[in-house]
mmCIF file as Biopython writes it, N, C-alpha, C and O atoms, coordinates in Angstrom:
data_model
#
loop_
_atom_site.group_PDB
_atom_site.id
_atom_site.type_symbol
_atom_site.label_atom_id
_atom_site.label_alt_id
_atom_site.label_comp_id
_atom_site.label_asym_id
_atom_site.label_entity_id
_atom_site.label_seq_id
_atom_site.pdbx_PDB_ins_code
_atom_site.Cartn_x
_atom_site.Cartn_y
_atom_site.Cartn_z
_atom_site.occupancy
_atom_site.B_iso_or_equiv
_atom_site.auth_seq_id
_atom_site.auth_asym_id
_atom_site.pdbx_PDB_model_num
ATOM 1   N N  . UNK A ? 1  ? 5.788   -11.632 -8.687  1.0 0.0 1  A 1 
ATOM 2   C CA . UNK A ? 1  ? 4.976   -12.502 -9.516  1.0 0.0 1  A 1 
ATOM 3   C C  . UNK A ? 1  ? 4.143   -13.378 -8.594  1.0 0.0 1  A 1 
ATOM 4   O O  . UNK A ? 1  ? 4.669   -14.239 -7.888  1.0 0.0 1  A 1 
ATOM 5   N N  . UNK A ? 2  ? 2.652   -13.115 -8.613  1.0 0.0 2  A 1 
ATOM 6   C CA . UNK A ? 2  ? 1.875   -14.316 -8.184  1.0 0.0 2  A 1 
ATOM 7   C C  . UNK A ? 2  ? 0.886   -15.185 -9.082  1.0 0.0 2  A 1 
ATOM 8   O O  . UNK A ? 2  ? 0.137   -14.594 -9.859  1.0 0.0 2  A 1 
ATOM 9   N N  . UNK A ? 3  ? 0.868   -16.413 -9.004  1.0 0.0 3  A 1 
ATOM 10  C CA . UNK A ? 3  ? 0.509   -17.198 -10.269 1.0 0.0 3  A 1 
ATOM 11  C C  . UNK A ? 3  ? -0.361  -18.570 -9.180  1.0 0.0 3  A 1 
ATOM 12  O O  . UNK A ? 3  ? -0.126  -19.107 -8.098  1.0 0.0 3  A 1 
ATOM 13  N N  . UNK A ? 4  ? -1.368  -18.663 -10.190 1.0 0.0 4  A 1 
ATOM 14  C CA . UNK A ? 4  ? -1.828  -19.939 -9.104  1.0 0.0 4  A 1 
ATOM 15  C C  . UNK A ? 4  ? -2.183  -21.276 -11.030 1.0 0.0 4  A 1 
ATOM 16  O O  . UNK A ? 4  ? -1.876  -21.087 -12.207 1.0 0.0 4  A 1 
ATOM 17  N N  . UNK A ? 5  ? -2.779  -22.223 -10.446 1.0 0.0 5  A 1 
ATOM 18  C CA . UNK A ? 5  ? -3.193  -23.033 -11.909 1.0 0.0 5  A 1 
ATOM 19  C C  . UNK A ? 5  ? -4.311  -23.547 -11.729 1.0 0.0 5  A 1 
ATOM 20  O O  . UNK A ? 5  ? -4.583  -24.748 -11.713 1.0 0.0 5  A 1 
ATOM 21  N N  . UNK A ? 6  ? -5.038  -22.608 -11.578 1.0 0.0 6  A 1 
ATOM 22  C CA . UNK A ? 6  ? -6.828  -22.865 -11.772 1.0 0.0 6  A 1 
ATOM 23  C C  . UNK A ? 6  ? -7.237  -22.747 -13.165 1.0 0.0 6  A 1 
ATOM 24  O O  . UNK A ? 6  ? -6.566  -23.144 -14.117 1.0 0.0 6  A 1 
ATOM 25  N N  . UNK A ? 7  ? -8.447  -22.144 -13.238 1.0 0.0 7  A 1 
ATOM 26  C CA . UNK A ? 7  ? -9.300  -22.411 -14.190 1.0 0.0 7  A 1 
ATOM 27  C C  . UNK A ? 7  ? -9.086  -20.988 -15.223 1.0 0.0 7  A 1 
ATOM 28  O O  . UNK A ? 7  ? -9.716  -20.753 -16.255 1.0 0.0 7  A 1 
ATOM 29  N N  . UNK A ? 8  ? -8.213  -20.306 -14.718 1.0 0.0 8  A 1 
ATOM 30  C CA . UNK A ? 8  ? -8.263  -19.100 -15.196 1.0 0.0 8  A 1 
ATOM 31  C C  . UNK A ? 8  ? -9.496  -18.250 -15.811 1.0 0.0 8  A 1 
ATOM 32  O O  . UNK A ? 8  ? -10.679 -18.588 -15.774 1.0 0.0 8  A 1 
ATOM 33  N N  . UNK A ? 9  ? -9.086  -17.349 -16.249 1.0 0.0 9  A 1 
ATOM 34  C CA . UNK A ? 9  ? -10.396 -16.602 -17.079 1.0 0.0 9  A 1 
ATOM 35  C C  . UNK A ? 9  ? -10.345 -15.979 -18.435 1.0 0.0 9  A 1 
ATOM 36  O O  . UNK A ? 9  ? -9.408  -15.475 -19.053 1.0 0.0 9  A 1 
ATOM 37  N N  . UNK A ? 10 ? -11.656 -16.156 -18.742 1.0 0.0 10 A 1 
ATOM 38  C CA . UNK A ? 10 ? -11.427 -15.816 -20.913 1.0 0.0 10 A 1 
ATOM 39  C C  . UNK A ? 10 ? -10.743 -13.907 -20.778 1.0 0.0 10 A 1 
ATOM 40  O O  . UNK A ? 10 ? -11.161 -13.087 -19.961 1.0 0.0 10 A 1 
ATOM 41  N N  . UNK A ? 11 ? -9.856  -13.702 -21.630 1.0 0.0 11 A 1 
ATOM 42  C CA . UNK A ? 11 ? -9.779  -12.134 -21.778 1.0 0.0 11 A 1 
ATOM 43  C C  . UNK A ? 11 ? -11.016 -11.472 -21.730 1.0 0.0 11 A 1 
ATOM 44  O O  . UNK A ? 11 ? -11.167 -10.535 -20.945 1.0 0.0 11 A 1 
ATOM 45  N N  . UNK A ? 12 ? -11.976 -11.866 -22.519 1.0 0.0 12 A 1 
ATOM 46  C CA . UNK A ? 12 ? -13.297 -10.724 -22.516 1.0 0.0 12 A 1 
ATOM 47  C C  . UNK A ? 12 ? -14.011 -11.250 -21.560 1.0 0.0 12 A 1 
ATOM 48  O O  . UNK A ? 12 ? -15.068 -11.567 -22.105 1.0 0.0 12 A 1 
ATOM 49  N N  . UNK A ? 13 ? -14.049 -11.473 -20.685 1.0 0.0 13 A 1 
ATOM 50  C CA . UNK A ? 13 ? -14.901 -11.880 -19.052 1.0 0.0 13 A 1 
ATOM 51  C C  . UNK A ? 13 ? -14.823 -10.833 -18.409 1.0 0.0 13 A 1 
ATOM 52  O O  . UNK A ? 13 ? -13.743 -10.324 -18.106 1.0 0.0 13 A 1 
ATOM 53  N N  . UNK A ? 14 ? -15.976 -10.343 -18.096 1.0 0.0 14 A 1 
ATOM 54  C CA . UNK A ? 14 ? -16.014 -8.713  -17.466 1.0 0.0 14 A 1 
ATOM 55  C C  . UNK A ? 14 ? -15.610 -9.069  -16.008 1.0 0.0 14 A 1 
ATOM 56  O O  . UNK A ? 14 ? -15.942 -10.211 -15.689 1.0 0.0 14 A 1 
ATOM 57  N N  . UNK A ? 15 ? -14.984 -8.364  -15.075 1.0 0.0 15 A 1 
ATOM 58  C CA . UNK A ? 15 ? -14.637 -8.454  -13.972 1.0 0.0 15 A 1 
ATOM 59  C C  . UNK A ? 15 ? -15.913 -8.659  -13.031 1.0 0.0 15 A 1 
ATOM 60  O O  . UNK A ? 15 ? -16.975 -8.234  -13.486 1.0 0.0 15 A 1 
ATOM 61  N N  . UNK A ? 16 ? -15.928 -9.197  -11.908 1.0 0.0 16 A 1 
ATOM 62  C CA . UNK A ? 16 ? -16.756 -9.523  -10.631 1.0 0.0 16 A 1 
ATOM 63  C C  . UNK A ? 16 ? -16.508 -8.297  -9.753  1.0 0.0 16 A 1 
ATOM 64  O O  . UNK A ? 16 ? -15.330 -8.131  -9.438  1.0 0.0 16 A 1 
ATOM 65  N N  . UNK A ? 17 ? -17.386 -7.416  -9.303  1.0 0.0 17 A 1 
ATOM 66  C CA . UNK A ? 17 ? -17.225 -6.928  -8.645  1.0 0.0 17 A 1 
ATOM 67  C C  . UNK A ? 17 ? -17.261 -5.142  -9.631  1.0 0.0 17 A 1 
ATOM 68  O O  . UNK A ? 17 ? -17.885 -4.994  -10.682 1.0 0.0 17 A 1 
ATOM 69  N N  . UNK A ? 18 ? -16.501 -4.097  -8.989  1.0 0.0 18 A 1 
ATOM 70  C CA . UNK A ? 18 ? -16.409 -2.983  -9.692  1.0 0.0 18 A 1 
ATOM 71  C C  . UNK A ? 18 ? -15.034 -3.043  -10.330 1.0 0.0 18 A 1 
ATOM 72  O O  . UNK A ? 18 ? -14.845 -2.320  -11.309 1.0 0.0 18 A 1 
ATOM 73  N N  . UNK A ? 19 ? -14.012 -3.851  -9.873  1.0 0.0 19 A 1 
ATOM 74  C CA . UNK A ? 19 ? -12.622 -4.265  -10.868 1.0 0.0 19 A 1 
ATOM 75  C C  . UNK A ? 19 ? -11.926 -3.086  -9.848  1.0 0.0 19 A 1 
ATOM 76  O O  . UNK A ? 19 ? -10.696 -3.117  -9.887  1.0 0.0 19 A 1 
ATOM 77  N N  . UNK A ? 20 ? -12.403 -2.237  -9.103  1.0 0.0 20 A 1 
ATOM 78  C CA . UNK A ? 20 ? -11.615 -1.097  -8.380  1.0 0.0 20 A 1 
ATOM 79  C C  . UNK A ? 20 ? -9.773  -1.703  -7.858  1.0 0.0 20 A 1 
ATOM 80  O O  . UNK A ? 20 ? -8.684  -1.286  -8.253  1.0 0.0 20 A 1 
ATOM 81  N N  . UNK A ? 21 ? -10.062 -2.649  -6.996  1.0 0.0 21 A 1 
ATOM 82  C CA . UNK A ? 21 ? -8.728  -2.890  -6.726  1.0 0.0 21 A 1 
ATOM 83  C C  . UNK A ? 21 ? -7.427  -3.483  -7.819  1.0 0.0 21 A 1 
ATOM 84  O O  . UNK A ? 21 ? -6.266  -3.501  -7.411  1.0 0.0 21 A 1 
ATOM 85  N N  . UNK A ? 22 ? -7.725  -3.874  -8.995  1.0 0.0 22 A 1 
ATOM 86  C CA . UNK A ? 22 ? -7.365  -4.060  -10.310 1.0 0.0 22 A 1 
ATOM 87  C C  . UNK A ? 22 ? -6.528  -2.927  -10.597 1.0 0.0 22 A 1 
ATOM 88  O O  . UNK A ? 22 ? -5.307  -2.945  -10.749 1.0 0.0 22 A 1 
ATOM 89  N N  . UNK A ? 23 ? -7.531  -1.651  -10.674 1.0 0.0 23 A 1 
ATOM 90  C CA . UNK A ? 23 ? -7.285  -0.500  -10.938 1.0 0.0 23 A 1 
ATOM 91  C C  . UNK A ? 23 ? -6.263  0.537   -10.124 1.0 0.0 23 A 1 
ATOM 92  O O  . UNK A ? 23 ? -5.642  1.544   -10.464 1.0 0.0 23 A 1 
ATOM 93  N N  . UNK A ? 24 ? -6.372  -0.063  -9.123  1.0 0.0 24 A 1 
ATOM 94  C CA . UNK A ? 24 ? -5.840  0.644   -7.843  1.0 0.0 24 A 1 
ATOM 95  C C  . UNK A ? 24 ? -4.145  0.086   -7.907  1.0 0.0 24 A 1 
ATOM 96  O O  . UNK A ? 24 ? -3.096  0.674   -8.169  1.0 0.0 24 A 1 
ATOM 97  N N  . UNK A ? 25 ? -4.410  -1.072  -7.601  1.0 0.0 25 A 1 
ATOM 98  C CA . UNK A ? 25 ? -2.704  -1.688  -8.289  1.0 0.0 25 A 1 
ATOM 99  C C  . UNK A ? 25 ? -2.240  -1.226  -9.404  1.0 0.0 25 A 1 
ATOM 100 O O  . UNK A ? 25 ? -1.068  -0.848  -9.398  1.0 0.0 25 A 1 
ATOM 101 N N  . UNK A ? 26 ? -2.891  -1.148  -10.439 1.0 0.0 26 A 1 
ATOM 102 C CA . UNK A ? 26 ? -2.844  -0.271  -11.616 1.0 0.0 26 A 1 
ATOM 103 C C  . UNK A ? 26 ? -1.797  0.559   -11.409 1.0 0.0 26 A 1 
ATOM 104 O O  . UNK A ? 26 ? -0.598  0.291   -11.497 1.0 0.0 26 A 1 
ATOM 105 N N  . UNK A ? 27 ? -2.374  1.691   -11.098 1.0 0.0 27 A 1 
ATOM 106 C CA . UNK A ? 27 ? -2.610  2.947   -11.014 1.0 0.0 27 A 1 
ATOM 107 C C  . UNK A ? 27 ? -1.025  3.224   -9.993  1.0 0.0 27 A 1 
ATOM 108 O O  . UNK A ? 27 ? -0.094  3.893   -10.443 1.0 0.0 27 A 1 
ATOM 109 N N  . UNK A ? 28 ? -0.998  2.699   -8.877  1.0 0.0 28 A 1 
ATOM 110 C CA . UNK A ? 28 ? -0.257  2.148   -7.660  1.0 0.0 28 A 1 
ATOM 111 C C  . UNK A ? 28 ? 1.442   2.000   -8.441  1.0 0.0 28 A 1 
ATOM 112 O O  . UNK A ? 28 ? 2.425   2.718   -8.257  1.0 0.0 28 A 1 
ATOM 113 N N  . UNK A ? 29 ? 1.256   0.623   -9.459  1.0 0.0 29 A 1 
ATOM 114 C CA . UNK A ? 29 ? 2.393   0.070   -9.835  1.0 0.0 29 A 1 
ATOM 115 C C  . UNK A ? 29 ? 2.797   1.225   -11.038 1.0 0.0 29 A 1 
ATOM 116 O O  . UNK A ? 29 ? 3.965   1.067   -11.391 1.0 0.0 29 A 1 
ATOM 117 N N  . UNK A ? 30 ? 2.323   1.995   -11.526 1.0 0.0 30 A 1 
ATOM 118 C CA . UNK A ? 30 ? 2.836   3.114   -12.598 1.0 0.0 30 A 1 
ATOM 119 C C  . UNK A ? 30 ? 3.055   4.092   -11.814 1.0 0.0 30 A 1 
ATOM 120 O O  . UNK A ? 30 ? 3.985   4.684   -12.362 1.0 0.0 30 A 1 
ATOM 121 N N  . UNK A ? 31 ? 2.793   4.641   -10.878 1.0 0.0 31 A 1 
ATOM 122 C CA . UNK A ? 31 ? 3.383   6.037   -9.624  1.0 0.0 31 A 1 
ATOM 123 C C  . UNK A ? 31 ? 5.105   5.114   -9.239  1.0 0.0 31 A 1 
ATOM 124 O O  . UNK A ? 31 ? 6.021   5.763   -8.736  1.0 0.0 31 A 1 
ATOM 125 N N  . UNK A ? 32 ? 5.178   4.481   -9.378  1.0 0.0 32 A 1 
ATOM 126 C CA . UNK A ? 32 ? 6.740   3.842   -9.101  1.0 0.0 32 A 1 
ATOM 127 C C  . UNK A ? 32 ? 7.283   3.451   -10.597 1.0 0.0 32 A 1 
ATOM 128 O O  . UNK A ? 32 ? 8.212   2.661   -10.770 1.0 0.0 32 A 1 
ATOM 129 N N  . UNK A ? 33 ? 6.522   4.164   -11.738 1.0 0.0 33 A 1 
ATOM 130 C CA . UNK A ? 33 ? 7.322   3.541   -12.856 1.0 0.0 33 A 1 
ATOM 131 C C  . UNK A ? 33 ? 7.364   2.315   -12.990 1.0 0.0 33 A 1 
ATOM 132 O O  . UNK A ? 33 ? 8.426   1.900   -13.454 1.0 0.0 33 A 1 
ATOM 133 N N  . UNK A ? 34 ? 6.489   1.461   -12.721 1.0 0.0 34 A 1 
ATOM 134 C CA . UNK A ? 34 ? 6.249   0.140   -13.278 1.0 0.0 34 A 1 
ATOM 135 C C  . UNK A ? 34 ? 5.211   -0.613  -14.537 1.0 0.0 34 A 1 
ATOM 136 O O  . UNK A ? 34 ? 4.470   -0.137  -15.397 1.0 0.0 34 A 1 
ATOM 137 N N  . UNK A ? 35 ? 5.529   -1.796  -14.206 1.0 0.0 35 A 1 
ATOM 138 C CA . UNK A ? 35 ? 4.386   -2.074  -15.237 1.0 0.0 35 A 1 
ATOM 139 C C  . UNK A ? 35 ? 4.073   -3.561  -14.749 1.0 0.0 35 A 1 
ATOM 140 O O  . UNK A ? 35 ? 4.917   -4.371  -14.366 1.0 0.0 35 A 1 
ATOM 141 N N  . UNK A ? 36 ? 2.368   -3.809  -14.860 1.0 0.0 36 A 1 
ATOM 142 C CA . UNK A ? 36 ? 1.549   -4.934  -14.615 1.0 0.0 36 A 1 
ATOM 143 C C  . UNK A ? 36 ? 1.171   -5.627  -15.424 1.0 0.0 36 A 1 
ATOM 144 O O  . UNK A ? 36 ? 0.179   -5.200  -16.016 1.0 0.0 36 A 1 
ATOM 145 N N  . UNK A ? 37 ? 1.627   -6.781  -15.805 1.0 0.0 37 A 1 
ATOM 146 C CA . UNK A ? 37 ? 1.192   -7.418  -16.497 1.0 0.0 37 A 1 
ATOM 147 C C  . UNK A ? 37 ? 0.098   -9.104  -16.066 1.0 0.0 37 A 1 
ATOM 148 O O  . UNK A ? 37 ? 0.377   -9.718  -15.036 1.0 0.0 37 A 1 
ATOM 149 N N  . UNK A ? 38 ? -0.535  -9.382  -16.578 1.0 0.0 38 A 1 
ATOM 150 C CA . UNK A ? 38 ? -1.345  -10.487 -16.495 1.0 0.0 38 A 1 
ATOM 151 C C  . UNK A ? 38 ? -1.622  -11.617 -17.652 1.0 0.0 38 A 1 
ATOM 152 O O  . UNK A ? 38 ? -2.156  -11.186 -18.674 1.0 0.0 38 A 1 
ATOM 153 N N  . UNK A ? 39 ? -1.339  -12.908 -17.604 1.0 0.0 39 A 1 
ATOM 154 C CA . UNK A ? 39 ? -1.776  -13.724 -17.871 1.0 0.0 39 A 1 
ATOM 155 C C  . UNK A ? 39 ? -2.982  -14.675 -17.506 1.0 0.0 39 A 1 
ATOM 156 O O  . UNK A ? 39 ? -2.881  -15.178 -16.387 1.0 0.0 39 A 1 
ATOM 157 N N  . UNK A ? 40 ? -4.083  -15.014 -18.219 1.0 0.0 40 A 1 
ATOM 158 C CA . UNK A ? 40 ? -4.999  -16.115 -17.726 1.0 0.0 40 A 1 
ATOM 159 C C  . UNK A ? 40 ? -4.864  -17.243 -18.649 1.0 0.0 40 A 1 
ATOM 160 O O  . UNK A ? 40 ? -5.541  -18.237 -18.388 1.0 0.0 40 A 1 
ATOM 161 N N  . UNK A ? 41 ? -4.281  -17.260 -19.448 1.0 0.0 41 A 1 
ATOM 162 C CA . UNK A ? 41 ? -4.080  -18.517 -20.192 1.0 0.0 41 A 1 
ATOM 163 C C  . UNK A ? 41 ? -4.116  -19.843 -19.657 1.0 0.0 41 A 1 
ATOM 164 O O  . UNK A ? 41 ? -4.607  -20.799 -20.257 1.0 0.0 41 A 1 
ATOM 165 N N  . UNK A ? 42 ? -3.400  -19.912 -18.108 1.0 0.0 42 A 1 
ATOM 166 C CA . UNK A ? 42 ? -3.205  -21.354 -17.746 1.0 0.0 42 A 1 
ATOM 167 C C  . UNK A ? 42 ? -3.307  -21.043 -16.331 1.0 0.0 42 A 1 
ATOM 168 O O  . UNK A ? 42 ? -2.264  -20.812 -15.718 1.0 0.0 42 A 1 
ATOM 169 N N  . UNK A ? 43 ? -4.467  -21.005 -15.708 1.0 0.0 43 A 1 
ATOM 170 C CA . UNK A ? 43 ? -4.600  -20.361 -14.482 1.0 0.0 43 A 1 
ATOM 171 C C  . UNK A ? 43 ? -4.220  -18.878 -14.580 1.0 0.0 43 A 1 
ATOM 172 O O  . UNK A ? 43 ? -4.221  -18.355 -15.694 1.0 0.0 43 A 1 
ATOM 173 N N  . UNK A ? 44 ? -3.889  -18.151 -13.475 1.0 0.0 44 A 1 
ATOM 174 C CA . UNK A ? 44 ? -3.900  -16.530 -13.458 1.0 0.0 44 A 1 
ATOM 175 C C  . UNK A ? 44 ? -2.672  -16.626 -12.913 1.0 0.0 44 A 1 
ATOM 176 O O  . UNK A ? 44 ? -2.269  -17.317 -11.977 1.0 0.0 44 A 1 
ATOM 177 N N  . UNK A ? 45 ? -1.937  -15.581 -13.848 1.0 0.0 45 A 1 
ATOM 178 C CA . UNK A ? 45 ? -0.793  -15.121 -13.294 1.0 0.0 45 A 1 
ATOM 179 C C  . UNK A ? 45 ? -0.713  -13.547 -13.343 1.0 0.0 45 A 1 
ATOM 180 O O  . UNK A ? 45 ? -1.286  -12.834 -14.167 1.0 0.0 45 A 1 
ATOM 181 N N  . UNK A ? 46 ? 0.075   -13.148 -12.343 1.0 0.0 46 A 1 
ATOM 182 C CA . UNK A ? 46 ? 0.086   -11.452 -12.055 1.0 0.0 46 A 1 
ATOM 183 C C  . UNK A ? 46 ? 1.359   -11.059 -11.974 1.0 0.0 46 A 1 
ATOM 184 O O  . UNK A ? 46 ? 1.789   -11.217 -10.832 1.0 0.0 46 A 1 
ATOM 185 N N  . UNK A ? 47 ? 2.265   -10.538 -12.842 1.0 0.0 47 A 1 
ATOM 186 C CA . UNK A ? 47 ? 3.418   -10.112 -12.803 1.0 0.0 47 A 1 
ATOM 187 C C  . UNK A ? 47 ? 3.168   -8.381  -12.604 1.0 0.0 47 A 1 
ATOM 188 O O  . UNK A ? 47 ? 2.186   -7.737  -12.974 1.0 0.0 47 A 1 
ATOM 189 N N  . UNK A ? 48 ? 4.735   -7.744  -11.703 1.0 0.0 48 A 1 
ATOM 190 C CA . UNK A ? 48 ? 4.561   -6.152  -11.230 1.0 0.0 48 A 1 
ATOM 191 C C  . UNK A ? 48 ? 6.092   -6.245  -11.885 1.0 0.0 48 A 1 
ATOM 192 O O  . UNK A ? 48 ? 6.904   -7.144  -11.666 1.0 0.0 48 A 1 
ATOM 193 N N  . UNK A ? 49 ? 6.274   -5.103  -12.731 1.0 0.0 49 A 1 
ATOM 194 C CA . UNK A ? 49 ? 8.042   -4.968  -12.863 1.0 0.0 49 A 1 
ATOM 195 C C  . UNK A ? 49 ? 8.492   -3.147  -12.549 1.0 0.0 49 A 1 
ATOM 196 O O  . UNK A ? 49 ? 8.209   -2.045  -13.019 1.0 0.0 49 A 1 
ATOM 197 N N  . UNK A ? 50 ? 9.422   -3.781  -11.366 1.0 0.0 50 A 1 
ATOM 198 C CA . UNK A ? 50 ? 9.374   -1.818  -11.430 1.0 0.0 50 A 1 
ATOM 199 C C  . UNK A ? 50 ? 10.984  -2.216  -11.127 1.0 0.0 50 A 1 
ATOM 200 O O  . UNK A ? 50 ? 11.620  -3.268  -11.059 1.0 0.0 50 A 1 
ATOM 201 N N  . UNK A ? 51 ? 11.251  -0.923  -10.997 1.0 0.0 51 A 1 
ATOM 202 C CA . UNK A ? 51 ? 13.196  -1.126  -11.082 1.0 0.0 51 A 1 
ATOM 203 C C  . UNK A ? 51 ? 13.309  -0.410  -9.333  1.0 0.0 51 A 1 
ATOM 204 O O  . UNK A ? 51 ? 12.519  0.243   -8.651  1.0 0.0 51 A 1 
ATOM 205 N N  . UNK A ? 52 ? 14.512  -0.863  -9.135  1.0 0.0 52 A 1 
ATOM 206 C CA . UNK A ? 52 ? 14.044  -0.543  -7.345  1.0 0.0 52 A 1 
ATOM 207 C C  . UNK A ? 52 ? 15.402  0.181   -7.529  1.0 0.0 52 A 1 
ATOM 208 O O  . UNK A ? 52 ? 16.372  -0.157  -8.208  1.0 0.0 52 A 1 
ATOM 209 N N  . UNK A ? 53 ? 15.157  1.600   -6.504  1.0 0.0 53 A 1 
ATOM 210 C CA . UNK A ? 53 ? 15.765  2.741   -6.312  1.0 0.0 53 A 1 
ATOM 211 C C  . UNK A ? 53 ? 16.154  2.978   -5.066  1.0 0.0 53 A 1 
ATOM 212 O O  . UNK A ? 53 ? 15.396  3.038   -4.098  1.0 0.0 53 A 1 
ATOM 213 N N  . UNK A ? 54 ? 17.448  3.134   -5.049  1.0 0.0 54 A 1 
ATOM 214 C CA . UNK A ? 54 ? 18.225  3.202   -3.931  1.0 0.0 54 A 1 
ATOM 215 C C  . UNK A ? 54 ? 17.851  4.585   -3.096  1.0 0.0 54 A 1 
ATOM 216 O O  . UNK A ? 54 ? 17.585  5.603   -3.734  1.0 0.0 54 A 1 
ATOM 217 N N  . UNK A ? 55 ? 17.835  4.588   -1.135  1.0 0.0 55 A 1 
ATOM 218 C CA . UNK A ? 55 ? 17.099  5.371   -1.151  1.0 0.0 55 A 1 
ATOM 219 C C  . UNK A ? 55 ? 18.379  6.321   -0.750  1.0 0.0 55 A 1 
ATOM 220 O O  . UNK A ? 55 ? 19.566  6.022   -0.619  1.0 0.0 55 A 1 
ATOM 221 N N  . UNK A ? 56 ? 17.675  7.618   -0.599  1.0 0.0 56 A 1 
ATOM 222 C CA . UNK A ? 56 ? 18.856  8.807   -0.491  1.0 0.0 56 A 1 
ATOM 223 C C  . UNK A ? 56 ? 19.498  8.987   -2.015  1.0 0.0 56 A 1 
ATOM 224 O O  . UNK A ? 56 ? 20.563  9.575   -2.206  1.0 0.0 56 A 1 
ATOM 225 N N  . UNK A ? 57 ? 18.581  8.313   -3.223  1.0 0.0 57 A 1 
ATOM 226 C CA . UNK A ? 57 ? 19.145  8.975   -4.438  1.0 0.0 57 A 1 
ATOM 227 C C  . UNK A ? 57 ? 19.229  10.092  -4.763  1.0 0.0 57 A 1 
ATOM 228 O O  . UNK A ? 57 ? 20.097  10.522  -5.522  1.0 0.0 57 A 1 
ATOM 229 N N  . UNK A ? 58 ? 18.058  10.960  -4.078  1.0 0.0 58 A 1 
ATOM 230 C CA . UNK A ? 58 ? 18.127  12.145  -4.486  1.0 0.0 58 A 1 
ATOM 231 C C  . UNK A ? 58 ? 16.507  12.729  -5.175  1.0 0.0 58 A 1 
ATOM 232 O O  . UNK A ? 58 ? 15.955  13.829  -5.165  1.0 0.0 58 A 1 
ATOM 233 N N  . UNK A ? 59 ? 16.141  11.421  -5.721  1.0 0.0 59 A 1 
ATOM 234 C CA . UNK A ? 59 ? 15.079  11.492  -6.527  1.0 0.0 59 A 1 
ATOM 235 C C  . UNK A ? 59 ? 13.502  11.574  -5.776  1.0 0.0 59 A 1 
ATOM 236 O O  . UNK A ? 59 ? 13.200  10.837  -4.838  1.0 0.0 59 A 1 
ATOM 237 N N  . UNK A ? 60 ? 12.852  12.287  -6.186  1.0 0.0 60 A 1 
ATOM 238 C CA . UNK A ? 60 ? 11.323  13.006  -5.286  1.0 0.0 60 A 1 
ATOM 239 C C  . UNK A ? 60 ? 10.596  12.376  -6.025  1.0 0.0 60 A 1 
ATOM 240 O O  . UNK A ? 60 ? 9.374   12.454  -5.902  1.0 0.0 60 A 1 
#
């Protein structure tokens, strides 16, 4: 979780930039079975939830 308490941003505020690295974490945090979530309500917050896997499980 990283969270700061700025000014945050409205939901429909189009991204700065091409939004690529947004996407890339995206994309990134679901190849490990996770999930990204975001708040801007009160400054920006960035939560990642993935379940962590012991290694030598077995699993590819």
């Amino acid at each position: 979780k990283i969270s700061d308490n700025g000014v945050g941003k409205s939901s429909d505020e189009k991204a700065k930039g091409t939004g690529f690295g947004t996407q890339l974490v995206d994309l990134l945090t679901r190849q490990i079975d996770g999930k990204l979530m975001q708040d801007v309500s009160n400054g920006t917050m960035i939560l990642i939830n993935f379940k962590r896997q012991v290694a030598g499980s077995g699993k590819v």
